[in-house]
C-alpha positions in Angstrom: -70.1 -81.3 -29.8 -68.3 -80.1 -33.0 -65.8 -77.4 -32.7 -64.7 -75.5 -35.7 -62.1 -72.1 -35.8 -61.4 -69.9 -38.5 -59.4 -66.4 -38.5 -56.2 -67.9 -38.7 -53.5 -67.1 -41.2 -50.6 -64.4 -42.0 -50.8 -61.8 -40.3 -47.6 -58.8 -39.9 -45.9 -58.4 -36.8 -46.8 -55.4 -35.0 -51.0 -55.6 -36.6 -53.4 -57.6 -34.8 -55.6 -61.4 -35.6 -59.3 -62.5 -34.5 -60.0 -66.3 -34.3 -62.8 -67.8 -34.0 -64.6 -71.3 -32.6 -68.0 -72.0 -33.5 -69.4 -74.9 -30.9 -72.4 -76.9 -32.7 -74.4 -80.3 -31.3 -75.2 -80.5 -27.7 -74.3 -77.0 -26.9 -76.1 -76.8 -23.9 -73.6 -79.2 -21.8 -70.8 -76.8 -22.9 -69.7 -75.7 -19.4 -66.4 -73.6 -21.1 -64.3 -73.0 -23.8 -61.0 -72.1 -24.4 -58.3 -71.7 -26.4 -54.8 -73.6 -26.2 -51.6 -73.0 -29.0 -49.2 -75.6 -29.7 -45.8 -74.5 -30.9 -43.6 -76.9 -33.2 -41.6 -79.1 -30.9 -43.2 -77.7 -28.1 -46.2 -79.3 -25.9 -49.6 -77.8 -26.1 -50.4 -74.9 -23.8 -53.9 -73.2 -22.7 -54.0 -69.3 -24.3 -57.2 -68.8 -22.3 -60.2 -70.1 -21.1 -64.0 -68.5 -20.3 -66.6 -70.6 -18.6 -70.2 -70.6 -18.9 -70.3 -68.2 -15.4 -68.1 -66.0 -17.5 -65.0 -66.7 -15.5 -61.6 -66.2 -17.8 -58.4 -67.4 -17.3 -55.3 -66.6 -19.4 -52.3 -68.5 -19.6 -49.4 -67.5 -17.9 -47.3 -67.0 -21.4 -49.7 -65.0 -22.7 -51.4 -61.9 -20.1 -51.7 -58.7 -22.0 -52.4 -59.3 -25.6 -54.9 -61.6 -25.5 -58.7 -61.1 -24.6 -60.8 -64.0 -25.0 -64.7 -63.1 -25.3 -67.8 -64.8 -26.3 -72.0 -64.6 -27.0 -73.9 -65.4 -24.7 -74.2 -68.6 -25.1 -71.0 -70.0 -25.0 -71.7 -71.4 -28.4 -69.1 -69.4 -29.9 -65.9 -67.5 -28.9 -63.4 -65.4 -30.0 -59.7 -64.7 -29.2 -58.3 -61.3 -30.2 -54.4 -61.1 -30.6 -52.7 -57.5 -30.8 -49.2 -56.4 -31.6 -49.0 -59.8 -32.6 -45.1 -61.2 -32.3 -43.1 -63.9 -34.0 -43.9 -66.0 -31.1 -47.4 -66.2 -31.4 -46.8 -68.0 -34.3 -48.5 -71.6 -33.8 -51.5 -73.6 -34.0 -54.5 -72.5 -32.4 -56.9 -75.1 -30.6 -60.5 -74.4 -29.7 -61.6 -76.4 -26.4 -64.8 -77.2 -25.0 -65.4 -79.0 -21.9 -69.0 -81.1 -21.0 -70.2 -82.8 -17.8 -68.1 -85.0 -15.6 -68.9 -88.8 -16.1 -67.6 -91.8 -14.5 -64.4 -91.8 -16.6 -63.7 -88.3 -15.9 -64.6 -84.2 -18.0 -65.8 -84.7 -21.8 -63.1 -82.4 -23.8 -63.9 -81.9 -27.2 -60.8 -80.3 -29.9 -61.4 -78.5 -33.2 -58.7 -79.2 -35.5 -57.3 -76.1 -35.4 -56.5 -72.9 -37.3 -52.2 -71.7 -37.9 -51.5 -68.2 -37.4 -48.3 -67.2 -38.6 -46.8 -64.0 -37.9 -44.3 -62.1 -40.7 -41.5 -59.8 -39.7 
């Protein structure tokens, strides 16, 4: 599974950003995606996750201006940012989990797109 995100880039505080993740390859095993951010010097953290039985889950940093969507598919998704802050300044990660094997879940990582918020 290939994983690629676009939308990023500078966007003024207070206005709002759209990324996002295109899955491609062996779709079909995708059980969910998400979205994770890594700030510098910090560890990466999940932004939100939405599974193929369209349950979502939204990190705990980031509840309120963040909605996470995708097609029906699961094949691609989308995370929509309003009255974006200085904080949301990082890099954004798309996620994809597959099946379960014997050595644990398949994660797949995009390579990720920076958003960088000006005051």
């Amino acid at each position: 599974v290939r994983l690629v995100e676009s939308g990023g880039g500078l966007v003024q505080g207070g206005g709002s950003i759209r990324l996002s993740c295109k899955a491609s390859g062996a779709t079909s095993s995708i059980r969910d995606m998400g979205w994770y951010r890594q700030i510098p010097g910090k560890q990466r953290e999940l932004v939100a996750q939405i599974t193929n039985w369209d349950e979502i889950i939204y990190g705990d940093s980031v509840k309120g201006r963040y909605t996470i969507s995708s097609d029906n598919a699961l094949s691609t998704i989308y995370l929509q940012i309003d009255n974006v802050r200085a904080e949301d300044t990082a890099v954004y990660y798309c996620n994809a989990h597959g099946p379960t094997t014997t050595t644990g879940v398949i994660s797949y990582w995009g390579r990720g797109t920076q958003v960088t918020v000006s005051s």
